[in-house]
N, C-alpha and C positions, 0 to 999 in steps of 0.2 A: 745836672748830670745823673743818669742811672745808678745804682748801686748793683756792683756785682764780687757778693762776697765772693764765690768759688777762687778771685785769683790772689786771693791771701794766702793758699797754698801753691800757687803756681809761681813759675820760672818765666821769664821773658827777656829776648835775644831780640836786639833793634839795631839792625845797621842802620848808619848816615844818622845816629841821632845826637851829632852834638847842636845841630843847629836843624832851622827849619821841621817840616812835618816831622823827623825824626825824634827831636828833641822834644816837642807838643806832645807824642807818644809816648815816651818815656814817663814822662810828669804824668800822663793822665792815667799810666799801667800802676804807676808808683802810688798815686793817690788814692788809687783802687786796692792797696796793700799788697802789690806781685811785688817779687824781687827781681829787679830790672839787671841787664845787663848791657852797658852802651859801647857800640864796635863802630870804630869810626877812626880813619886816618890822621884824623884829628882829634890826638889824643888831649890836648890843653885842654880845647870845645867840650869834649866829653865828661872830661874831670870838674870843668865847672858844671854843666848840668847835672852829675852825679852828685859834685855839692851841693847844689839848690835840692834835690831827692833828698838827703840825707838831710839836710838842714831844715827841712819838714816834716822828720820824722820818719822818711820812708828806708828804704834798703838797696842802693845801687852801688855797680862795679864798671870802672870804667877803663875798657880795654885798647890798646891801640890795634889796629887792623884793616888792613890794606885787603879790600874781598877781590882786587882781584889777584890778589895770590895764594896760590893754595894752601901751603905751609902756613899761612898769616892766619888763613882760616880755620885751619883745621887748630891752632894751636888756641884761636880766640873762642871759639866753641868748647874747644876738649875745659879751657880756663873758666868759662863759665858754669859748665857743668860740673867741674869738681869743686868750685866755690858755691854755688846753693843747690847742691846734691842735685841734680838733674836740669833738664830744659826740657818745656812744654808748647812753650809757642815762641814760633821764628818770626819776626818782622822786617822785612827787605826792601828797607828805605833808601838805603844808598845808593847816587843815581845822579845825572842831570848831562848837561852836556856844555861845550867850552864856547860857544857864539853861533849865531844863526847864520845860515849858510846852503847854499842851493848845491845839487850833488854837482853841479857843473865845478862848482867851488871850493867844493869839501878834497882836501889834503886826506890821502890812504891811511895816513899815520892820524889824523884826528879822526876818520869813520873807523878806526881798530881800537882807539883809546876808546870813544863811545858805548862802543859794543860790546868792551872788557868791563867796562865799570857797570854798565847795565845789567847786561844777557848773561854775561859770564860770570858775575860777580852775586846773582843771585844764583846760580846754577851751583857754587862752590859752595854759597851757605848754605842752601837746601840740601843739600849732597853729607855734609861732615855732619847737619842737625838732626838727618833720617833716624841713626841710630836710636840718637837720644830721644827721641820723639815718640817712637815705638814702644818705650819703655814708658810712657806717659800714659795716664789711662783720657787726658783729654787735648791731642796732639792737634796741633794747627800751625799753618803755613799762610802768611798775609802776603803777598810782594805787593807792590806799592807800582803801579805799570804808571797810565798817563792816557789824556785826553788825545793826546798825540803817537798814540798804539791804537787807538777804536777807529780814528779818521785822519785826514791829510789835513792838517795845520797850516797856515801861510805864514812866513817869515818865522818857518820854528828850524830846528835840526833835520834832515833824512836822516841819518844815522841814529839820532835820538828816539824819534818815529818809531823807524826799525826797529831798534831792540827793542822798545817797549811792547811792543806786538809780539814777539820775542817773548817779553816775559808774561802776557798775558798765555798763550799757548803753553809756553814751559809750565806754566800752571794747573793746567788743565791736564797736563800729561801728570803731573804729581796727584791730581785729586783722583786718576783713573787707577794710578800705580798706589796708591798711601791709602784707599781708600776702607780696602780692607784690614787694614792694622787699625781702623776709628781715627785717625789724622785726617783731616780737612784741611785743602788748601784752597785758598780763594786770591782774587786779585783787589782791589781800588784804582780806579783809573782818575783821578783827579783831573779838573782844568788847572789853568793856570794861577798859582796859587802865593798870597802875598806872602813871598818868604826872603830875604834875605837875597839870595841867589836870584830870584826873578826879580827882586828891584833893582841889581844890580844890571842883569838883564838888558831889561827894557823901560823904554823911555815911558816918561808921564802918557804923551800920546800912544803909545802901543796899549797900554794900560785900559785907557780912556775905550781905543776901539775893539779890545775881548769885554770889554764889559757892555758896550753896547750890544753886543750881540748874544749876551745874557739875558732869558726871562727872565730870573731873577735880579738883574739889573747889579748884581756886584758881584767881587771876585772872594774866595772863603779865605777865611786864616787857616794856618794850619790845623787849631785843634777841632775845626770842622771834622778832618780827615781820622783823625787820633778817635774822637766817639765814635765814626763808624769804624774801627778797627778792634776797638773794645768789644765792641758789639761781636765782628763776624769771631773773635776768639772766646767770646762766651758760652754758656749752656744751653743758652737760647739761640743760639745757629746752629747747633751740633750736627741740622739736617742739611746745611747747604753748603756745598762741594761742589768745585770748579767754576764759582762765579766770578766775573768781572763787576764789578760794584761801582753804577757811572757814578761819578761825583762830581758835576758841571753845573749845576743851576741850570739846568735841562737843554746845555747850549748844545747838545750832542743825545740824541735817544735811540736809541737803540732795540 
């Protein structure tokens, strides 16, 4: 793994990280020497990963919070900010969707839960984290979008899709808007990724047939995802702004 001293002094804000990509993040920000902070509705999930941080020596805080509500957000941001004196970089993991299903099929109440937890849920952190970000002399914005926001996916979510596309554009409108304050915000569009949730997911055979359609011939673990997000929060991206970052084993180019 790289070495990037600069985030020994920095702050770092990760939804969805008690489990999956979210939680590979955390560990890999923590090991880096940032002071993490984990926002996840699942506060148990996050306290243990905040233990494992701690119990390596690192510095994490682990919040409960629900992004798709605003007071939840606003109060787990304003929390982290007055426990390690600021925040510098957002990371907008939190996200997925409830079973796969064709829009002929999809219940109005599961395509608005989707769209709340995705679209809406990055839109709240990004919104309460402005402030504090501003005040950072090296401000960054990661959302964590999907394979399934670049292209039409077979046997995945419409609604999941959607927002994700969603939140690759909301991105892009933040790197137009942020950009002159020195805040960078970029996206990662991930494939399908072995976490927890997706083995729960999908069968052995669904598995079997995204991975054949991999040039790389497998699917990534999460901290595939986590080194490239260290990365776009570093010194050395400082100049890229408003990117989608494919991350598929080339099963999608763009």
């Amino acid at each position: 793994m790289p070495a990037y001293p600069e985030f020994s002094t920095r702050v770092v804000a990760i939804t969805g990280a008690a489990q999956g990509i979210g939680a590979a993040t955390a560990r890999a920000f923590a090991a880096q020497g940032a002071r993490v902070a984990l926002l996840d509705i699942d506060e148990k999930g996050a306290q243990t990963v905040a233990g494992e941080i701690a119990g390596a020596g690192g510095r994490a805080l682990a919040v409960r919070t629900d992004v798709t509500d605003e007071a939840s957000v606003a109060q787990a941001v304003a929390k982290t900010a007055a426990e390690f004196g600021g925040l510098d970089v957002l990371i907008n993991s939190a996200g997925g969707y409830g079973r796969l299903a064709t829009v002929e099929q999809m219940p109005i109440e599961e395509w608005d839960r989707t769209v709340a937890l995705n679209l809406r849920g990055t839109f709240l952190c990004c919104r309460a984290a402005i402030p504090h970000l501003k005040r950072s002399k090296a401000g960054r914005i990661i959302n964590v979008a999907s394979i399934s926001g670049r292209t039409v996916v077979a046997a995945s979510s419409p609604a999941y899709g959607s927002s994700k596309a969603g939140v690759i554009q909301l991105t892009r409108f933040l790197a137009e808007e942020l950009g002159p304050h020195g805040i960078t915000s970029n996206a990662i569009a991930p494939i399908t990724t072995l976490t927890p949730r997706v083995v729960a997911l999908r069968t052995k055979e669904d598995i079997e047939r995204i991975t054949a359609r991999v040039p790389l011939r497998r699917l990534p673990a999460p901290e595939e995802h986590a080194e490239a997000m260290l990365f776009l929060a570093s010194d050395a991206a400082a100049y890229i702004n408003g990117v989608a970052l494919d991350i598929n084993g080339g099963r999608v180019m763009m």
